[in-house]
N, C-alpha and C positions, 0 to 999 in steps of 0.2 A: 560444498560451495553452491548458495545459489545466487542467481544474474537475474535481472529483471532488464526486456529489451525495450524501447521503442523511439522509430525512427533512426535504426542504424546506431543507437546510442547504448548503452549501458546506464540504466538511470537509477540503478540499484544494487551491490555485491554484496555478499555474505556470507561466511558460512558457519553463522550464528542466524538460528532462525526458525520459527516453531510453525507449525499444519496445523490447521484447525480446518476440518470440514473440505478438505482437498486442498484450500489456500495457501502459499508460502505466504508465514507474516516476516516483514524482515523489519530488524530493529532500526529505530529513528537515524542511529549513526550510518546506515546501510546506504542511507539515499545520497545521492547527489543532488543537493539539494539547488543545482540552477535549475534541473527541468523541474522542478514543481513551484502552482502557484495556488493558493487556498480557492476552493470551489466552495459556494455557500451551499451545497447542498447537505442532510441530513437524513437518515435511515435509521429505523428502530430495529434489532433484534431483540425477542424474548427473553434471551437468556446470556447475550453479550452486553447487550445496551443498547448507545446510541453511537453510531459512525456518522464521521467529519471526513469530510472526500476533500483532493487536491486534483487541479488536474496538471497529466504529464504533458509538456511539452518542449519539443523539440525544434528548433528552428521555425519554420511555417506549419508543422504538425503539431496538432495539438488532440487529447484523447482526455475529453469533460469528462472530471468526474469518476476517472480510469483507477485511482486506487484511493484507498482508503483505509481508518485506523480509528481504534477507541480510546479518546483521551482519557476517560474516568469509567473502563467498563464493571461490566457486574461481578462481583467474588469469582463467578465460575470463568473467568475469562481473563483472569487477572495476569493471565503470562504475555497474555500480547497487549496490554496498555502500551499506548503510541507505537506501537508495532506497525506494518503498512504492509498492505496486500495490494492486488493489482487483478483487472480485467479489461473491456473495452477494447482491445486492441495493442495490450502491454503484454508481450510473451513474458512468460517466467519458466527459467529449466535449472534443475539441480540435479 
């Protein structure tokens, strides 16, 4: 099982969920989806693709930008499409 925390919240469960590169990605259905709200930010990896960021938040706390997921990534990455990972200030423990 892994939890993704922040702000005293749980804003993630699963214990369906793939590591790539240290990251837990946890599938679309994982999140709870009242903390997040679409962050227009954008990042290229070489060989993932391109990352579309949300950010979490939690009542007055809010963490820009805190996780993130590849809508359309590249073949070698294909197990975590809309998958979501987390940094910023979002603990994750399994």
């Amino acid at each position: 099982m892994a939890r993704a925390f922040f702000g005293g919240q749980v804003v993630a469960e699963s214990d369906r969920f793939e590591v790539v590169e240290g990251n837990v990605y946890f599938p679309p259905e994982a999140l709870r989806e009242v903390f997040f709200r679409p962050n227009p930010m954008h990042t290229v990896c070489g060989w993932k693709g391109t990352a579309s960021y949300y950010d979490v938040v939690v009542g007055e706390e809010v963490a820009e930008g805190a996780a993130w997921f590849y809508p359309d990534p590249k073949p070698a990455a294909a197990n975590i499409k809309g998958h979501v990972a987390f940094w910023r200030g979002v603990t994750v423990e399994r």
